[in-house]
C-alpha positions, 0 to 999 in steps of 0.5 A: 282282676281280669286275668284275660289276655287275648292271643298272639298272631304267632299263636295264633298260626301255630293253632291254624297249622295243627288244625289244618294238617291233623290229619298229616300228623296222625298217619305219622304217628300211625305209622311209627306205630306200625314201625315198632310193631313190625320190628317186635313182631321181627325179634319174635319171629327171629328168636322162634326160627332159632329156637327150631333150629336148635331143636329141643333142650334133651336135644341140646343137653345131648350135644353138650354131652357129646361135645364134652370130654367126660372121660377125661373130667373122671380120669381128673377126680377119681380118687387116686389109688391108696399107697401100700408099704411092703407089710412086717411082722414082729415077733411077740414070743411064743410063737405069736406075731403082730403082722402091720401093713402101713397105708395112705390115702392121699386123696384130699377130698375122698375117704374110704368108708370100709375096704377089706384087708387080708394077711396072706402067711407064708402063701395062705390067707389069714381070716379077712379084716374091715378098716377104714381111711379118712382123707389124707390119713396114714395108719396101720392094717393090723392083725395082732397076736396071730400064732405061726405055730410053723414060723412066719417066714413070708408076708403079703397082704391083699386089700378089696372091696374099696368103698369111697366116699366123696367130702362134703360140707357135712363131714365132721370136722375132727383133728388132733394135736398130738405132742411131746411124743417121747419113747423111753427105752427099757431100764432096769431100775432099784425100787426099795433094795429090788431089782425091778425091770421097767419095760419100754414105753411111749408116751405123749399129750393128745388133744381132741380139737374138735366140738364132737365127744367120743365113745372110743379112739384108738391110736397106733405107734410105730417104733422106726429105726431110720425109715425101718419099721421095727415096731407097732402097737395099738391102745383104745381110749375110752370117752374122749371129750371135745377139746380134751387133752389127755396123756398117752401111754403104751407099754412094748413088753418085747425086745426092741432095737434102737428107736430112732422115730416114733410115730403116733396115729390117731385111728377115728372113722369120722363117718361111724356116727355111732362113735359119736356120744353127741348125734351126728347125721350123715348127709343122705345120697353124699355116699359115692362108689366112685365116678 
């Protein structure tokens, strides 16, 4: 079959046209082409005369700093200053006193890794004590058994040497639920036709809410009469495993006034990886002194 068709007169002029204005239509596209070029050559030029302007990046990293309110971002995350009540002491007889300062770190996101803790006795200081705060926890600083062979009839206490320690993601993750806390007060009672004298106690249930096992917890009562403290002590606990619950105990061998509240603080440096029976590593360079 012949396929062939001869072309039309429409077609015909069309191809004449092309051929006699070839020329017209390449200086068009040649021009068009320098157009582009001209205008990318243009951006170019604009964004280098900028650059020049704007001289180099520690340049422009110095005016950013300048222009920035620095002291005012650190007066905004330095670690707020740890609250101190007035420091006690109780007699255990013979001379012998327990002295307890109660503290708080009220920063969320800070803990102090060790501060330095000194009793000063009727105007003399006493040796030197290292303790430690997470965030957001409250405790004792105690001295325990400290003989007064004078009396003790005035107590200050001076804390130093603060080290902070700013949270990260790779603090450990440590709470306790504490519970059923209950303080029963001395009796006497019959045992076998006796007399025996049952010295006062606090009991409660503690429960390591945490994936960490410890060597060693140590936990804090404080004995209130309304918001008076009249009472402290302070017992270990060896070998506390990852979510155990475990009874509390702790005997008061001295005279006691009314109780009216007790209180129990867990005592744990999370960042003391060596209390952890289960390798713990502290993140390196997340230690810092402060801003």
């Amino acid at each position: 079959m012949d396929d062939y068709k001869p072309l039309s007169k429409d077609e015909l002029e069309r191809g004449y046209f092309f051929l006699t204005h070839r020329d017209f239509f390449k200086k068009i596209f040649l021009w068009v082409a320098i157009g582009l070029l001209a205008i990318l050559y243009a951006g170019l030029a604009f964004n280098v005369f900028r650059y020049l302007r704007a001289g180099s990046l520690d340049e422009a990293a110095m005016g950013i700093s300048q222009n920035y309110n620095w002291a005012a971002y650190h007066q905004a995350n330095k670690p707020q200053t740890i609250v101190v009540a007035s420091p006690q002491y109780f007699s255990l007889g013979g001379q012998r006193y327990n002295l307890a300062a109660l503290v708080e770190n009220n920063n969320a996101n800070w803990a102090i890794k060790k501060l330095d803790y000194t009793f000063v006795v009727n105007g003399q200081d006493i040796s030197s004590q290292t303790s430690f705060l997470n965030p957001s926890e409250k405790k004792f600083l105690l001295v325990t058994g400290y003989e007064a062979r004078a009396g003790l009839s005035k107590l200050e206490v001076k804390i130093n040497n603060i080290d902070w320690y700013r949270i990260d993601n790779n603090f450990p993750d440590v709470n306790w639920d504490i519970k059923d806390v209950k303080f029963q007060a001395a009796t006497r009672q019959t045992v076998a036709g006796e007399a025996v004298d049952v010295p006062a106690r606090v009991t409660w249930q503690a429960q390591n809410l945490s994936l960490y096992n410890f060597w060693e917890v140590a936990w804090q009562v404080g004995l209130f009469q309304g918001d008076r403290l009249i009472g402290v002590a302070q017992i270990n606990a060896r070998d506390f495993l990852s979510l155990e619950t475990r009874a509390m105990e702790l005997v008061w061998l001295g005279d006691l006034s009314r109780v009216t509240r007790t209180d129990v603080y867990p005592v744990l440096n999370k960042l003391d990886r060596n209390n952890f029976k289960q390798l713990y590593v502290e993140s390196q360079g997340s230690s810092d002194n402060g801003l």
